[in-house]
GUBA-404047 format. One record per residue (C-alpha): residue number from 1; x, y, z. Coordinates in steps of 0.25 Angstrom, whole numbers, plus 2048, in hexadecimal, padded with zeros to 3 digits. Example, Ala and Ser with C-alpha at 12.3 -4.5 7.8 and 13.67 -1.06 7.14 Angstrom:
<nodes>
pos; east; north; up
1; 831; 7EE; 81F;
2; 837; 7FC; 81D;
</nodes>
This chain:
<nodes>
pos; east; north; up
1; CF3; 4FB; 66F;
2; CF5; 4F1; 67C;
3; CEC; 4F0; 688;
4; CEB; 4FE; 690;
5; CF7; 4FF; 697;
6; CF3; 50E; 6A0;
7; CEF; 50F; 6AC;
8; CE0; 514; 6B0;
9; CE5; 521; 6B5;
10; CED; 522; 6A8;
11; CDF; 524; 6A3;
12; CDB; 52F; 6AE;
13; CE7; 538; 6AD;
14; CE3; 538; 69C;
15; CD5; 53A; 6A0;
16; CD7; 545; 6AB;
17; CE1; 54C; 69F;
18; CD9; 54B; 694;
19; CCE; 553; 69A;
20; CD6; 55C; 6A2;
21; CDF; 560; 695;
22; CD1; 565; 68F;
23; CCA; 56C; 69A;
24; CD1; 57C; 699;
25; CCD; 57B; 68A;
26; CC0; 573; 68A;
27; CBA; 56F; 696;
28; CBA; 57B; 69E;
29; CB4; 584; 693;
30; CA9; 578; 68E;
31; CA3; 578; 69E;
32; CA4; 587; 6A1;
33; CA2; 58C; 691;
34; C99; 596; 695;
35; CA2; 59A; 6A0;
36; CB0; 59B; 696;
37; CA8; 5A3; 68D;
38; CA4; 5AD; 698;
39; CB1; 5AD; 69E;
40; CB9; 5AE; 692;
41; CB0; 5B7; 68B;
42; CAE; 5AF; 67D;
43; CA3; 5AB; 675;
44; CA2; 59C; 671;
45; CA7; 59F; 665;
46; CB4; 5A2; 66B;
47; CB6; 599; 674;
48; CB3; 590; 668;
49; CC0; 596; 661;
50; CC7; 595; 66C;
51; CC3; 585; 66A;
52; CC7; 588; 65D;
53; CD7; 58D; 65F;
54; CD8; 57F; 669;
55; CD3; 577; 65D;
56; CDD; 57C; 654;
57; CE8; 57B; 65D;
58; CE3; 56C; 661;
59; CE2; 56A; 653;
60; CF0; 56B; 64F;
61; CF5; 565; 65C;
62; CEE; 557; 65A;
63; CF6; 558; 64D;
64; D03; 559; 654;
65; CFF; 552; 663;
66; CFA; 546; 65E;
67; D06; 540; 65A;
68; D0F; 547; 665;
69; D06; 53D; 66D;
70; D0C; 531; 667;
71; D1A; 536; 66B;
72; D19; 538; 67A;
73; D10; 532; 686;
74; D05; 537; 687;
75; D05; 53C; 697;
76; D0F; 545; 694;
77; D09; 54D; 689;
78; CFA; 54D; 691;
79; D01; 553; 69C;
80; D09; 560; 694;
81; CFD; 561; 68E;
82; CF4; 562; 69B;
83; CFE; 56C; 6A2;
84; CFD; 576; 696;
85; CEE; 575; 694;
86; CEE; 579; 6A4;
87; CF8; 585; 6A1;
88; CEE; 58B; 696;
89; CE3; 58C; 6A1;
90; CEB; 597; 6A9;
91; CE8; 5A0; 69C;
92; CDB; 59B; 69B;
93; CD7; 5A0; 6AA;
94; CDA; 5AD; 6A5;
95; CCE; 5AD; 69C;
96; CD7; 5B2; 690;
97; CD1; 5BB; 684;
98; CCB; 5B3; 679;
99; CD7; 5B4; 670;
100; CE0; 5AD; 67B;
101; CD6; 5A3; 67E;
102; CD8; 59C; 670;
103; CE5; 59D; 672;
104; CE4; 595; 680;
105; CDB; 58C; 677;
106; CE6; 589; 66D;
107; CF0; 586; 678;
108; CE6; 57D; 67D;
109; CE3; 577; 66F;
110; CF4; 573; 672;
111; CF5; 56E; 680;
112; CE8; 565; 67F;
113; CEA; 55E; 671;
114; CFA; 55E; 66D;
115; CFF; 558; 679;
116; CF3; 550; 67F;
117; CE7; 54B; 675;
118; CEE; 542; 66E;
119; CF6; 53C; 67A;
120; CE8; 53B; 683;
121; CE3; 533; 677;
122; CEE; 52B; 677;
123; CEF; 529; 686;
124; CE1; 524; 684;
125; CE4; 519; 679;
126; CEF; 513; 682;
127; CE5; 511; 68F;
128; CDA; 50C; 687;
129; CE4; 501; 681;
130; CDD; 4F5; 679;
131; CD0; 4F6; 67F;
132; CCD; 501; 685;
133; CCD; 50C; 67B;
134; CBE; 50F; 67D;
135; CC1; 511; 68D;
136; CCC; 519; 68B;
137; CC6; 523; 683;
138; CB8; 522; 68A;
139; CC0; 524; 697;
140; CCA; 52F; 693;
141; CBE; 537; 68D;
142; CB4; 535; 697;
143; CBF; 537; 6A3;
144; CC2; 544; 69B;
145; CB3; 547; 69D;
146; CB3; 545; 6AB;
147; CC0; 54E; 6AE;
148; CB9; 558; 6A6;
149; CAD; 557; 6AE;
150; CB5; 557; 6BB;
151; CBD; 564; 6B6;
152; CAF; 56A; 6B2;
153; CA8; 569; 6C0;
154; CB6; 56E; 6C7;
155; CB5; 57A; 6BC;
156; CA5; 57D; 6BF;
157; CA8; 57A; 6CE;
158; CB4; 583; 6CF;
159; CAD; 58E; 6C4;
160; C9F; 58D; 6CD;
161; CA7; 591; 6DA;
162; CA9; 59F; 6D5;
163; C9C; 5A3; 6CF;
164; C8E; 5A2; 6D6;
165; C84; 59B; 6D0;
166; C80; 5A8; 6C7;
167; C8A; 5A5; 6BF;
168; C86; 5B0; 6B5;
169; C86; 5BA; 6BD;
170; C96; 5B9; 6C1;
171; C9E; 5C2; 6BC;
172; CA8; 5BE; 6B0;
173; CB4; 5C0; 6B9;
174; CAF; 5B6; 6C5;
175; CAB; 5AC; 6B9;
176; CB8; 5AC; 6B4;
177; CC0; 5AA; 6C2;
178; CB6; 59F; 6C4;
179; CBB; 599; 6B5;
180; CCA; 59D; 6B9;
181; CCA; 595; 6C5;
182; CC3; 589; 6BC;
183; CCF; 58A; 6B3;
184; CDB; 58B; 6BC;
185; CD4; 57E; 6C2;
186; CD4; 577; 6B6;
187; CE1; 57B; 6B1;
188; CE8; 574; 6C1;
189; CE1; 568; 6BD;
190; CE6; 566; 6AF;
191; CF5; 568; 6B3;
192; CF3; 55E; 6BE;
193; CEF; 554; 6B4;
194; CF9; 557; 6AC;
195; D03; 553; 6B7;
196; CFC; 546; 6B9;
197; CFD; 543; 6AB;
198; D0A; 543; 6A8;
199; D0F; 53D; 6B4;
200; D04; 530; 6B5;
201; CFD; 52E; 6A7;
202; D07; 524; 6A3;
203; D06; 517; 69C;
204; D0C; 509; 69C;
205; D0D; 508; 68E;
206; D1A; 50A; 686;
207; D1C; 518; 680;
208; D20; 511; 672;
209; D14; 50A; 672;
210; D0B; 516; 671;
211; D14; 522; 66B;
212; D1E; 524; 65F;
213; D2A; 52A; 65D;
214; D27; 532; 651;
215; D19; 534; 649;
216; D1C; 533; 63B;
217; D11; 539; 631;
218; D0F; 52B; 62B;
219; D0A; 528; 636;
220; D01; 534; 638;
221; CFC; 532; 62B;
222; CF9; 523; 62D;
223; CF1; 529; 63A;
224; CEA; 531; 631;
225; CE4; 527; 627;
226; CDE; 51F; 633;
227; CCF; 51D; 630;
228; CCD; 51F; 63F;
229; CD6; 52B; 640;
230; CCE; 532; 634;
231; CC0; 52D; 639;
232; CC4; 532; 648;
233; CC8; 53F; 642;
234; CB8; 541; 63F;
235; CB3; 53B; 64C;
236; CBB; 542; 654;
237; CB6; 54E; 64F;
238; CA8; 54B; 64F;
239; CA8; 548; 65D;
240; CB0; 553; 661;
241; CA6; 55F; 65A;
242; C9B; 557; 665;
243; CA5; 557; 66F;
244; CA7; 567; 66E;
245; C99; 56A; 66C;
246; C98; 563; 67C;
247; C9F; 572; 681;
248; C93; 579; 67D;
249; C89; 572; 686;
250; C8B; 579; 692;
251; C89; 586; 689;
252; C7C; 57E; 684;
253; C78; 57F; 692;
254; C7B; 58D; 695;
255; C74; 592; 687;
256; C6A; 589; 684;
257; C66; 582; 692;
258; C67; 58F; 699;
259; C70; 58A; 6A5;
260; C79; 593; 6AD;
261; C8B; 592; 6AA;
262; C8C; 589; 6B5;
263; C81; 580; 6B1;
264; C85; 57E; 6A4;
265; C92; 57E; 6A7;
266; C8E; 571; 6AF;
267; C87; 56A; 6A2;
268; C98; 56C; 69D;
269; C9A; 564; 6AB;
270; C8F; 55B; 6A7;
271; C95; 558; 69A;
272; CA2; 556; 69F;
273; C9C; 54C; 6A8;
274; C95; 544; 69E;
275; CA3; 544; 696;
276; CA7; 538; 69F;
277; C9B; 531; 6A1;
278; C9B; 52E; 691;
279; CA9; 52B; 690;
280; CAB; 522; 69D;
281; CA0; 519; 698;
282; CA3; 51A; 689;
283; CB2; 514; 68E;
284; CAB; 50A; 695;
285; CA3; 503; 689;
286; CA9; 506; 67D;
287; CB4; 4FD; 67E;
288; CAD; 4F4; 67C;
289; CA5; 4F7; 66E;
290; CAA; 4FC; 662;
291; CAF; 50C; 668;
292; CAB; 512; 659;
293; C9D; 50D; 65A;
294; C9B; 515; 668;
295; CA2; 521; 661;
296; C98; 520; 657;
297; C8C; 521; 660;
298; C93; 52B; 667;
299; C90; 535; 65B;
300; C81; 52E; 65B;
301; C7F; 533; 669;
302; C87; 542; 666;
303; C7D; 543; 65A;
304; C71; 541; 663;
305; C75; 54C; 66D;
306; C79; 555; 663;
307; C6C; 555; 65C;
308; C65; 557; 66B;
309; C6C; 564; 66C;
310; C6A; 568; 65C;
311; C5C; 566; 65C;
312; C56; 571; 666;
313; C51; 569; 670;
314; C58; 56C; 67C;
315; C56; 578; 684;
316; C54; 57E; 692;
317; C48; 577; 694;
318; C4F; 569; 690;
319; C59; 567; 69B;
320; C57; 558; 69B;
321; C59; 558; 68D;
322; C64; 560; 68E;
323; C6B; 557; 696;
324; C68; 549; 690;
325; C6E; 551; 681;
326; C7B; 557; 689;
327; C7C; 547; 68C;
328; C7B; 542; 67E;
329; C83; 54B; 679;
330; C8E; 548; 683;
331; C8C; 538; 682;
332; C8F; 539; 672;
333; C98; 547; 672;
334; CA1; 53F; 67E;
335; CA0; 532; 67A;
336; CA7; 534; 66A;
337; CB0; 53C; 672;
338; CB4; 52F; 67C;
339; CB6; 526; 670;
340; CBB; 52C; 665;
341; CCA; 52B; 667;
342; CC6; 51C; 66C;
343; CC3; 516; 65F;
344; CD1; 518; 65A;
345; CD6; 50B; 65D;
346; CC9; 506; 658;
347; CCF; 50D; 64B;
348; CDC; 508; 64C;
349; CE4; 513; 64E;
350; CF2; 50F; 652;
351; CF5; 513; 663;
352; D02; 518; 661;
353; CFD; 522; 657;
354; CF2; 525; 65F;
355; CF6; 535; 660;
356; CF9; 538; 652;
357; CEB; 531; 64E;
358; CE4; 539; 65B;
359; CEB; 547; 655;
360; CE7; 544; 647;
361; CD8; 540; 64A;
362; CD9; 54C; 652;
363; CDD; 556; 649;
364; CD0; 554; 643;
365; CC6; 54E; 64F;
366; CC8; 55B; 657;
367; CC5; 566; 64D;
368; CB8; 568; 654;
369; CC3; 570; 65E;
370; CC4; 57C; 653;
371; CB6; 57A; 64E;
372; CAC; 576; 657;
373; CAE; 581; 662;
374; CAE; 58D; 657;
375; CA2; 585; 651;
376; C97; 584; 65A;
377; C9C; 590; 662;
378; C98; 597; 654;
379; C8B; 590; 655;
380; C87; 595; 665;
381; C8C; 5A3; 663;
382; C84; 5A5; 656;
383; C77; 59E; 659;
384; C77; 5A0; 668;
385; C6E; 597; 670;
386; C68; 58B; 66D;
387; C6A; 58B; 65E;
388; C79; 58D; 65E;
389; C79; 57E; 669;
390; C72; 578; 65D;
391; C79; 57B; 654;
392; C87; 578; 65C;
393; C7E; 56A; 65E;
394; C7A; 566; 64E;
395; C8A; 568; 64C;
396; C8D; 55E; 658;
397; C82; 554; 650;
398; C88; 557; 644;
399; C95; 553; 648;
400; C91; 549; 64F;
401; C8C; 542; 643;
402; C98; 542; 63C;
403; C9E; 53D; 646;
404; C95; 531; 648;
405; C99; 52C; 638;
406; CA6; 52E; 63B;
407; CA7; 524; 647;
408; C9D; 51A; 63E;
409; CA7; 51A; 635;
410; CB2; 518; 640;
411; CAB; 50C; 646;
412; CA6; 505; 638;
413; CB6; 505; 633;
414; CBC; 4FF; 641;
415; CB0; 4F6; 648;
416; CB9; 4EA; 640;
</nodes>
């Protein structure tokens, strides 16, 4: 692969826009979910289905994207991408009826996977170089976390401006300006980075060294037979079901802990906060250790939390406790999430197909995007309360179980 050859701030603009590509879909709606289902009128089950059309949409572009991603730099696919995730929030500020809302979704499920997951991952493996694969990745996701956790404090700040501290006594109509005016910022933002992107996230490495003319279907199938590839199918998945399950903490606090929106809106902010801390320090040590042993203990620590929550013993009496678990779950959920895309040169998986593997392990890896959304908002809505979060907790365990073998097995068949 050679020596990393990009600039730091190479690294900056691809962390800046790999959170801000995600933040109209995802980010907003995790921090302010009580909020977005107020103001848009839906139950969790819907705006789970709306998760839903965005995963199948997702699903069919990391088909196609991921070897797009080997044709052509990635800066200039990031950046299209960004600008037409920014254009999708002037119809989400209208707060749209349910049916247009999935089909918002599915645009989204288009402009955040075809034209920019694959070439993000990519980006990645070229800063990291020889070396450096574990602070690349560690970097990119806990840098992701930190711009998610800046735009969450600008969206509670600016939200917060237009409602008193009764926040459930505003009327709907003043809640939504308040979210419109949230959106609108979000959506500046977004396009600003997508004009830095394309005109400053370049590399000095030669274009031939890191795409191809053509992508043959030899060469997909040869991808295909990986071990790596197939084992970081599962993984993937595993720790992307924990990953979703993190956007119903906030509603946690609001149903369980008893806090008001914009308190529970602030454990999201907490969350997203804790999303760099994990990641900044995992880049920093796991360089120099095998990265699938730390993935592996990654699903230990996500096990752990997940059984805090499953079991009960949290309540509005417990806020310590409460905290300390939010925390555990985190460390393990963000963690596997920081390292999962780093062990592939571990596994000895070729750079310049880099895209067309990222695409085919992501065809299976982020399913959770159909299922898991649908699935746990099944699980509040018909057993509202505490037993519902339990539930939604015992799958996150579950999952995260799975995941735990899978990456054992990962790390046993490449430590040689």
């Amino acid at each position: 692969m050679g020596q990393r050859s990009a600039p730091w701030y190479y690294l900056v603009l691809l962390i800046l826009a790999g959170e801000a590509v995600f933040i109209l879909p995802f980010v907003l709606p995790r921090v302010f979910r009580p909020t977005v289902l107020d103001v848009f009128q839906l139950d969790n089950l819907q705006l789970g289905l709306c998760f839903s059309v965005y995963g199948i949409i997702a699903l069919l572009s990391y088909l196609v994207g991921g070897p797009l991603a080997d044709k052509y730099p990635p800066r200039k696919l990031m950046a299209i991408a960004l600008w037409m995730t920014a254009l999708g929030g002037l119809l989400f500020a209208t707060f749209p009826s349910f049916e247009i809302l999935r089909g918002l979704y599915g645009y989204w499920g288009f402009t955040t996977i075809f034209l920019f997951w694959a070439p993000m991952i990519k980006a990645a493996r070229v800063w990291g170089g020889d070396r450096s694969q574990g602070k690349a990745f560690g970097f990119l996701d806990g840098g992701r976390g930190l711009t998610g956790a800046l735009f969450a404090l600008m969206g509670v700040f600016i939200f917060s401006l237009f409602v008193s501290d009764q926040v459930d006594t505003v009327p709907l109509v003043d809640r939504r300006e308040a979210f419109r005016y949230v959106i609108y910022c979000s959506a500046v933002i977004i396009t600003v980075i997508g004009i830095l992107v394309w005109v400053f996230m370049k590399t000095d490495i030669e274009d031939g060294k890191i795409q191809l003319q053509q992508i043959s279907g030899k060469q997909i199938g040869q991808v295909l037979r990986l071990p790596a590839v197939q084992l970081l199918m599962v993984i993937i998945l595993c720790a992307y079901v924990g990953y979703k399950i993190t956007d119903v903490l906030s509603l946690y606090a609001r149903e369980v802990m008893l806090y008001d929106e914009v308190r529970s809106a602030q454990i999201g902010t907490f969350l997203q906060f804790l999303r760099p801390t994990i990641g900044i320090l995992v880049g920093l040590i796991v360089d120099r250790y095998r990265i699938s042993l730390w993935l592996l203990l990654s699903f230990v620590v996500s096990i752990i939390g997940g059984l805090l929550f499953a079991t009960g013993i949290i309540g509005p009496s417990k806020t310590m406790l409460f905290f300390i678990s939010v925390a555990i779950v985190a460390a393990g959920v963000y963690a596997a999430r920081s390292l999962y895309f780093a062990v592939m040169d571990e596994g000895r998986i070729p750079l310049v197909l880099t895209g067309t593997a990222v695409g085919l392990i992501s065809i299976v890896g982020y399913t959770p995007d159909i299922f898991a959304g649908p699935a746990y908002g099944y699980f509040l809505d018909t057993y509202p309360g505490e037993e519902g979060h339990r539930y939604v907790f015992w799958m996150l365990t579950a999952f995260a179980l799975i995941g735990g073998a899978a990456a054992l097995i990962y790390h046993r068949l490449f430590r040689k």
